[in-house]
C-alpha positions as CSV (number, residue, x, y, z in Angstrom):
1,X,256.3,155.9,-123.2
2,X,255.1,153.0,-120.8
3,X,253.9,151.2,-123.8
4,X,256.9,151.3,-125.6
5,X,258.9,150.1,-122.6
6,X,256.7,147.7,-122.5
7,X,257.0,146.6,-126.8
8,X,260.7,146.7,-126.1
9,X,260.8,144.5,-122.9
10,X,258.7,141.9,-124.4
11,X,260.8,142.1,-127.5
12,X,264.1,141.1,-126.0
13,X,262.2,138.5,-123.5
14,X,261.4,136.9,-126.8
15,X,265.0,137.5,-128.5
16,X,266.4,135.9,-124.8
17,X,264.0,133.0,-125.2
18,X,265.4,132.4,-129.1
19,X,269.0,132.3,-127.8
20,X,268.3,130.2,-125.0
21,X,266.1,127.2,-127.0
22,X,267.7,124.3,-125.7
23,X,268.9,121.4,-127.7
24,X,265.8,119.7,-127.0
25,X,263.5,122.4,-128.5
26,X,265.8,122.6,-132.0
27,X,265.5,118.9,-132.4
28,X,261.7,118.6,-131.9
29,X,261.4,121.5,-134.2
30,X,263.9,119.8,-136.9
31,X,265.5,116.5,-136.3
32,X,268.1,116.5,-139.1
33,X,270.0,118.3,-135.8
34,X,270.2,114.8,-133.8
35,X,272.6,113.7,-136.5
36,X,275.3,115.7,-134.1
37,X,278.3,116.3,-136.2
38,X,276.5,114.7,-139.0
39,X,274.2,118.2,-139.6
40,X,274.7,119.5,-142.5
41,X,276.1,122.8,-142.6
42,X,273.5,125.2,-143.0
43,X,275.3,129.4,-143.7
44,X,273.3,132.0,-141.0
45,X,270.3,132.9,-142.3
46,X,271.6,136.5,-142.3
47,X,275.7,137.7,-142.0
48,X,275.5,140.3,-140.0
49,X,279.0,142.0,-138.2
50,X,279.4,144.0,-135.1
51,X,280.3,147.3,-136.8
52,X,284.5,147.5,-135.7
53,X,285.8,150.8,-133.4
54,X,286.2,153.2,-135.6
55,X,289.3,153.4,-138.4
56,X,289.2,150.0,-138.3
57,X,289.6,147.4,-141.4
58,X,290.2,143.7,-141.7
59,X,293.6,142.7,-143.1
60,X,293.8,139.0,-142.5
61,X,291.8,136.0,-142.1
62,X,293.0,132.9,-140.3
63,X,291.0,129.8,-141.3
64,X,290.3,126.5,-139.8
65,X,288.0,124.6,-141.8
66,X,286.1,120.8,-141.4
67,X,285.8,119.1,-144.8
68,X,282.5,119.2,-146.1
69,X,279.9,116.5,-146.5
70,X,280.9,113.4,-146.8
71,X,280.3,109.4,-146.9
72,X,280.5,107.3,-143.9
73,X,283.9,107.0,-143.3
74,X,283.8,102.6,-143.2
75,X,281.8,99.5,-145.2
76,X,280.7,98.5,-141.7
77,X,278.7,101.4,-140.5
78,X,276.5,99.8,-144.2
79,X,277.3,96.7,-144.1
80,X,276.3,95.5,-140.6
81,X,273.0,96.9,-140.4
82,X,272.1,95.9,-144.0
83,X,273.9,92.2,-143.3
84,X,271.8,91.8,-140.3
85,X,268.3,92.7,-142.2
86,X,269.4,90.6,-145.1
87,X,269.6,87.6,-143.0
88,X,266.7,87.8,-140.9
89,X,265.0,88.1,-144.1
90,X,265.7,84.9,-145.7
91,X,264.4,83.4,-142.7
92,X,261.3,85.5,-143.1
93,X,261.8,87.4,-139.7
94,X,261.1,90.9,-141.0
95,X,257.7,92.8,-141.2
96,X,256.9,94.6,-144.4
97,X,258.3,97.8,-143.0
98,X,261.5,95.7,-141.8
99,X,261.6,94.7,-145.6
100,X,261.4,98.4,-147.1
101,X,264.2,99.7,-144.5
102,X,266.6,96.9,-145.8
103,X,266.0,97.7,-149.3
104,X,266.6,101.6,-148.6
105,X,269.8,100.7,-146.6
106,X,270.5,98.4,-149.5
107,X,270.4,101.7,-152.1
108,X,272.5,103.6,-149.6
109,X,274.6,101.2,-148.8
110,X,275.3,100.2,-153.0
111,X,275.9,104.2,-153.6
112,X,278.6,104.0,-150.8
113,X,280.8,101.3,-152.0
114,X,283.8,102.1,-152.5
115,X,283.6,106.2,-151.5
116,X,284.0,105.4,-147.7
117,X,284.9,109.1,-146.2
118,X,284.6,111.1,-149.1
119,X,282.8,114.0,-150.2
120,X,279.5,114.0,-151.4
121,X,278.5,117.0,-154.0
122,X,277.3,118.9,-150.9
123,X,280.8,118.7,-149.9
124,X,282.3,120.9,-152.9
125,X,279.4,122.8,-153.0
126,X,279.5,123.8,-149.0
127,X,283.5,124.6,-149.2
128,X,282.6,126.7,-152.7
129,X,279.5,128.9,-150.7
130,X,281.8,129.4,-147.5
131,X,284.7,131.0,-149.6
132,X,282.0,133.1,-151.2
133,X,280.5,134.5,-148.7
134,X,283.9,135.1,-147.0
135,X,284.9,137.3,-149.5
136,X,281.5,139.3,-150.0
137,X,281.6,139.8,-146.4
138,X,285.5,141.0,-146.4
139,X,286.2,142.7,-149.1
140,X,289.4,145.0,-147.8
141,X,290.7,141.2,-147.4
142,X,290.7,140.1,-150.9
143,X,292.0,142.6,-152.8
144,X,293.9,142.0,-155.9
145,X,297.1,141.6,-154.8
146,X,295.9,139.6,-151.3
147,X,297.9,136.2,-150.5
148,X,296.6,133.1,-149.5
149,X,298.6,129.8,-148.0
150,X,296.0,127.2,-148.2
151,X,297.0,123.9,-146.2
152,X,295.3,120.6,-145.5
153,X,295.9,116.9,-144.0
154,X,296.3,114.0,-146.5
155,X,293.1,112.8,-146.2
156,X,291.3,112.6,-149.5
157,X,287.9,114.4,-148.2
158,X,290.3,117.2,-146.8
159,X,292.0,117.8,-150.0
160,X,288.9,118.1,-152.1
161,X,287.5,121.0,-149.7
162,X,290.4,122.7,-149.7
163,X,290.9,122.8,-154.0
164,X,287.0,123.1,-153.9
165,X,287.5,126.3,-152.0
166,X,290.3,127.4,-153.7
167,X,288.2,126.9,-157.6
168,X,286.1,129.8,-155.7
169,X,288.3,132.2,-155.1
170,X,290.1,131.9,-158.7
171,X,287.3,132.3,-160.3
172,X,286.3,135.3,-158.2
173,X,289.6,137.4,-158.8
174,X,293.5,136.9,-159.4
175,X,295.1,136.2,-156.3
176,X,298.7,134.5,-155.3
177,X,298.2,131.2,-154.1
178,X,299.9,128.8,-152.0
179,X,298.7,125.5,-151.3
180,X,300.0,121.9,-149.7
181,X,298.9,118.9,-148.5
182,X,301.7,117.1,-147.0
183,X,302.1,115.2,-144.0
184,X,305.1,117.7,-142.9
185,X,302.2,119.6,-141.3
186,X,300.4,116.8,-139.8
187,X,302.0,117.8,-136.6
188,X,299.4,121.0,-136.1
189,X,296.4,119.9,-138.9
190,X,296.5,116.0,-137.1
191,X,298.5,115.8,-134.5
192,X,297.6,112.4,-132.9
193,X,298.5,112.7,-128.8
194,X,298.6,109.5,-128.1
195,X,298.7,110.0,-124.6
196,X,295.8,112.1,-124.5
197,X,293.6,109.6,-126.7
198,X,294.4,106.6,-124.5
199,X,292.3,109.1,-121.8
200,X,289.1,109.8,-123.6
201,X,287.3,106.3,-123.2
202,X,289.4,105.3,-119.8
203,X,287.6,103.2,-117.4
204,X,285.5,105.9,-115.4
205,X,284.3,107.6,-118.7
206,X,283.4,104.0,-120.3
207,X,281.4,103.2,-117.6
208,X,279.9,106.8,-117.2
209,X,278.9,106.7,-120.9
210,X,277.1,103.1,-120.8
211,X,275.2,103.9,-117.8
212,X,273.9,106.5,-119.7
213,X,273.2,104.7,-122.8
214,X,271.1,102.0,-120.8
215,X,269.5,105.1,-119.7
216,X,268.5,106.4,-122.7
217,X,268.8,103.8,-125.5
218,X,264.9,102.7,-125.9
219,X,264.9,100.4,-129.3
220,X,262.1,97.9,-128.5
221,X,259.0,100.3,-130.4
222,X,261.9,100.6,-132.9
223,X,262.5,96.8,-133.0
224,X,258.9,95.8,-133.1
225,X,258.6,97.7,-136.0
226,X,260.8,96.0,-138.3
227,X,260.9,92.2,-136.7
228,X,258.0,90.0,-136.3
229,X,259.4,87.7,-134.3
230,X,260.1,88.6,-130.8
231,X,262.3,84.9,-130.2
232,X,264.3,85.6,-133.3
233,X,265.7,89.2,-132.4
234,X,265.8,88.1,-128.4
235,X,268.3,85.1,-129.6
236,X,269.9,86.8,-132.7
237,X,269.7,90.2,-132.4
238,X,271.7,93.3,-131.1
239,X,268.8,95.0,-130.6
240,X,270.4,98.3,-129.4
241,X,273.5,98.1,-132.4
242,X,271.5,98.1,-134.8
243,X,268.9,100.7,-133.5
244,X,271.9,102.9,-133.1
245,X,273.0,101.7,-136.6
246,X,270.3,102.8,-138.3
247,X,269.5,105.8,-136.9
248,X,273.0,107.2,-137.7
249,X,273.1,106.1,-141.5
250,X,269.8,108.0,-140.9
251,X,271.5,111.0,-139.9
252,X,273.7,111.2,-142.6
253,X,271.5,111.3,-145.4
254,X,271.2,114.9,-145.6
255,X,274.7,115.1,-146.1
256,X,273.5,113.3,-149.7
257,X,271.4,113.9,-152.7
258,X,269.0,111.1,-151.9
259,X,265.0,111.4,-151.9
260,X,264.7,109.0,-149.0
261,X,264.7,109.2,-145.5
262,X,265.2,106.9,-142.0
263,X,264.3,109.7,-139.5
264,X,260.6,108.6,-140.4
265,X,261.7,105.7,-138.3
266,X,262.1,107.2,-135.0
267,X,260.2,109.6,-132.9
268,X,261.0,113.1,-131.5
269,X,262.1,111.9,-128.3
270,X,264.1,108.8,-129.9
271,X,265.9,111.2,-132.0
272,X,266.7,113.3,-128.7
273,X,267.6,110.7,-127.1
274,X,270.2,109.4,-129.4
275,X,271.5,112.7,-129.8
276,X,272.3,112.6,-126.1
277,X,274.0,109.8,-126.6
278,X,276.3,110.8,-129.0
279,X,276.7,114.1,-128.2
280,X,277.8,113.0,-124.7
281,X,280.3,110.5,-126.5
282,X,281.7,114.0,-128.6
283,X,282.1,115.6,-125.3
284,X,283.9,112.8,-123.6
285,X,286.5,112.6,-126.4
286,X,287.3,115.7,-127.3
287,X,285.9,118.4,-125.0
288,X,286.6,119.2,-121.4
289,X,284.7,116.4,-119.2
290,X,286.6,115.8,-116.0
291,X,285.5,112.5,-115.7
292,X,288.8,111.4,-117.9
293,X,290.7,114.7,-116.5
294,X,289.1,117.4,-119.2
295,X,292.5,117.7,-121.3
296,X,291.3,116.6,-124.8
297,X,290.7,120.3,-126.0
298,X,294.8,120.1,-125.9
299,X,295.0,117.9,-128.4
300,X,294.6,121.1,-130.6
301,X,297.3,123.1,-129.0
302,X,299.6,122.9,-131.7
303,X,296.9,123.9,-134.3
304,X,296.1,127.2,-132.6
305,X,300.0,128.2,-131.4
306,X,300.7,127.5,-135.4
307,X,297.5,130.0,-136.0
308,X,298.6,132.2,-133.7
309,X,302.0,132.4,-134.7
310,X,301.0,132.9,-138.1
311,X,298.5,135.6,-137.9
312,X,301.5,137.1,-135.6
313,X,303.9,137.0,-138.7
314,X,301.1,139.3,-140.8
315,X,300.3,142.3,-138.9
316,X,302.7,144.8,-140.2
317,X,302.8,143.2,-144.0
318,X,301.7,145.7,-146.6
319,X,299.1,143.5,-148.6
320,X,296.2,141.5,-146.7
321,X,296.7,137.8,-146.7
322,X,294.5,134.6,-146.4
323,X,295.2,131.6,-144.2
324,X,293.1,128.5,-145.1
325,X,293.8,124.8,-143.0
326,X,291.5,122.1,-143.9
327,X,291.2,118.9,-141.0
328,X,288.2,117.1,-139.3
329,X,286.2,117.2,-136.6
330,X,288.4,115.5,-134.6
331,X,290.1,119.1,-134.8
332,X,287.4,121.2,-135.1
333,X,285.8,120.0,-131.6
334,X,288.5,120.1,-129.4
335,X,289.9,123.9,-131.1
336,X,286.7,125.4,-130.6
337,X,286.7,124.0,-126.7
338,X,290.3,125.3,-126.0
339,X,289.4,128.3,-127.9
340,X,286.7,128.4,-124.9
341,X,284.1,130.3,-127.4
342,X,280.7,130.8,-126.7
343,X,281.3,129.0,-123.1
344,X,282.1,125.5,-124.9
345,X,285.4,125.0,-122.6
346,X,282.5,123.7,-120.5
347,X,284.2,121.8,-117.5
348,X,281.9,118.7,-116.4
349,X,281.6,115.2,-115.3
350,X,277.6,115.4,-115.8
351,X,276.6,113.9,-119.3
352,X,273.1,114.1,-118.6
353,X,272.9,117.3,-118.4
354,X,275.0,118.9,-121.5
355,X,271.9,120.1,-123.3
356,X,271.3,122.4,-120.1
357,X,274.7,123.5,-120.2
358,X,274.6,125.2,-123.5
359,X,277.4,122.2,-125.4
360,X,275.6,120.3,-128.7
361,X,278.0,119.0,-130.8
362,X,276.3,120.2,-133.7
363,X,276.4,124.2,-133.2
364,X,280.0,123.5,-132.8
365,X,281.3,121.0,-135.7
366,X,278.3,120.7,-138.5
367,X,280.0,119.3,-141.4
368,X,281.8,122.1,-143.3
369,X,282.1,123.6,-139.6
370,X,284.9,126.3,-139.5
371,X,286.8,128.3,-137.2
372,X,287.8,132.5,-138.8
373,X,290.3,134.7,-137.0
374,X,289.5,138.4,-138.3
375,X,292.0,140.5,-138.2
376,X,291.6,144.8,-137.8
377,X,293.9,147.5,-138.3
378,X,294.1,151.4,-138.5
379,X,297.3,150.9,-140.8
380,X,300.0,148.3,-141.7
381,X,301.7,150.4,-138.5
382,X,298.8,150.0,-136.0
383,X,300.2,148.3,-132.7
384,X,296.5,147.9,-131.7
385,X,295.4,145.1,-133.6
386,X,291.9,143.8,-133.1
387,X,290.4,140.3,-133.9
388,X,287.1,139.1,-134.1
389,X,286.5,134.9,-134.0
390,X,283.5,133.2,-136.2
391,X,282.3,129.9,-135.4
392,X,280.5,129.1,-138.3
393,X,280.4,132.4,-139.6
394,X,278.4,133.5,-136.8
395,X,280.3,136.1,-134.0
396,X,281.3,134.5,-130.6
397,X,282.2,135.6,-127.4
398,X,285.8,134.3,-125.7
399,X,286.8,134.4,-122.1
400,X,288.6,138.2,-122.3
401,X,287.9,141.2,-121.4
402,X,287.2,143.9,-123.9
403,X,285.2,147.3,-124.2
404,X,284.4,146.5,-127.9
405,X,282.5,142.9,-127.9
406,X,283.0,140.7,-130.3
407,X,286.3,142.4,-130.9
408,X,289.7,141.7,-128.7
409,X,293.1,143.1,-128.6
410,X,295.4,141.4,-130.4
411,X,298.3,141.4,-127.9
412,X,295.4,140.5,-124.9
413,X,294.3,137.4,-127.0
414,X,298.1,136.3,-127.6
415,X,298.7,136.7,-124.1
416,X,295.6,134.9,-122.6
417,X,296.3,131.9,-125.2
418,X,299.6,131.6,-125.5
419,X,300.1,131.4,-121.5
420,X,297.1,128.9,-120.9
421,X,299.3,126.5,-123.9
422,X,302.2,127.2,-122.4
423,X,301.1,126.0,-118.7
424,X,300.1,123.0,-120.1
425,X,302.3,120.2,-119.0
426,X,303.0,117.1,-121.6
């Protein structure tokens, strides 16, 4: 008996360990995760659900989905750091590593032109493999006669993922669709609060942010790699631009088909270190650091009091029913932090220490990242409604109480989230 105490005790030491692996550890054991919300979405390795109270069945699914993989979104984030390698070239000022780099950013830079923000083939195929899986996983969902309102912004990328979902689902059964991408719903799938954006990079959080870029930003090994003239990059060179340049076209890469790779560039604790960096820059503008007065999660408020109120509109419909949005990560960061799941409504002015604190940008918003309200009933008359939220198709936790983790009340999640939008003062 004492040994088996024992087996188990070590066992969930070991599972508490996995769960708590910090940032740092996942990006020394793979740093394709210190492209932040450049990681490629990758599905859990196994889809396992919390079995629901008993009587209980899924009847609707409320979606909000990031495009999928995609291009950089402008020429410059190519065209500088290849322009600035070209140049010191002619003049013979790179090494014969310096020389290979320009000519791969030169290949990824050529396959870029002209598809600035759009979706790669790992895009469709990402968007395709989600719906799948959705409705393997939820089959009382998509039945036959289920309906599904698919909406998106105007954004090319965001159109593409949503009729690359939608190919999915016809071909995997004969359901009524409804789908739009018009900017009469940019006020809840974009809504741009200008008030709110004029916030994120204010004095305090500008200066906060660069003190911790001079902190961490290291690119003289970098540098030394691909000049060979010290004089040349001191009088000519950006030195920490272009390291930052470089490393996230690196980052992006796995978002494409290529058999190349910049990470080989940098080590370990670079790749940490940039991470930081940008991760802290994700936080600043759209999650809750106090430093600019922690409000850009509300930038989303219209997104989830639209989700709300149309999950709302379903419970006592006959048939299931489907509701797919399709935005950005400008969306998909800042819902997930109002949403509070998994402790991400993190509250902080300490950017140095977000990695301890549990928030990385790329659990929340990989490309492809999505957002599923589940939806449980007894029967279309059932005035206990349950939902379960999935954040990247894996369960979560949210700030309310319930005696059947990961499932909530329905009226006690409407309640909590429609008062904490409503005290929100414009």
């Amino acid at each position: 008996m004492r040994r088996k105490l024992l087996l188990i005790i070590v066992i969930a030491m070991f599972v508490s360990g996995l769960s708590a692996q910090t940032a740092r550890d996942e990006i020394y054991g793979n740093m394709q995760y210190a492209a932040g919300f450049y990681t490629s979405y990758a599905a859990p390795a196994q889809l396992q659900d919390t079995p629901a109270p008993v009587g209980y069945k899924p009847f609707h699914i409320s979606h909000y989905g990031c495009h999928g993989s995609r291009y950089h979104t402008s020429a410059n984030s190519y065209d500088t750091p290849y322009t600035t390698l070209a140049k010191a070239d002619t003049l013979g000022k790179l090494t014969d590593l310096g020389r290979d780099v320009m000519r791969r950013i030169s290949f990824i830079r050529d396959d870029a032109d002209m598809r600035w923000g759009e979706l790669s083939d790992q895009g469709f195929l990402q968007q395709r493999e989600i719906m799948s899986r959705m409705m393997a996983r939820f089959p009382d969902v998509f039945s036959a006669n289920v309906d599904i309102d698919a909406r998106c912004t105007t954004l090319t990328r965001c159109i593409l993922s949503m009729e690359s979902a939608l190919v999915q689902l016809a071909q995997n059964g004969m359901f009524i669709f409804h789908q739009d991408a018009t900017k009469h719903d940019t006020h809840f799938l974009n809504y741009e609060d200008k008030k709110l954006m004029a916030m994120q990079m204010d004095s305090t959080a500008t200066a906060n942010y660069n003190a911790l870029v001079r902190k961490l930003q290291k690119p003289d090994r970098f540098i030394s790699l691909i000049f060979n003239d010290t004089a040349y990059v001191r009088e000519h060179i950006n030195a920490g631009s272009l390291y930052s340049s470089i490393f996230r076209l690196g980052g992006n890469l796995q978002n494409m088909d290529y058999q190349l790779s910049l990470y080989d560039l940098f080590t370990k604790e670079e790749a940490y270190n940039n991470w930081k960096i940008a991760n802290a820059w994700s936080y600043i503008n759209y999650g809750g650091y106090t430093g600019n007065g922690g409000l850009q999660p509300y930038t989303q408020r219209y997104l989830l009091r639209q989700m709300i109120m149309d999950a709302d509109s379903c419970l006592y419909m006959a048939s299931p029913s489907v509701d797919l949005r399709f935005g950005d990560e400008t969306g998909m960061i800042p819902l997930s932090c109002l949403l509070d799941i998994n402790g991400y409504g993190l509250a902080t002015d300490n950017l140095e220490t977000l990695d301890e604190m549990g928030w990385a940008d790329y659990r929340i918003s990989p490309v492809a990242a999505n957002i599923q309200f589940i939806l449980y009933r007894r029967d279309r008359h059932d005035d206990d409604v349950l939902i379960k939220v999935l954040l990247n198709e894996r369960e979560t936790r949210l700030p309310l109480h319930t005696d059947h983790a990961p499932y909530y009340r329905w009226k006690d999640f409407c309640e909590y989230y429609l008062d904490k939008l409503d005290a929100y003062e414009e």
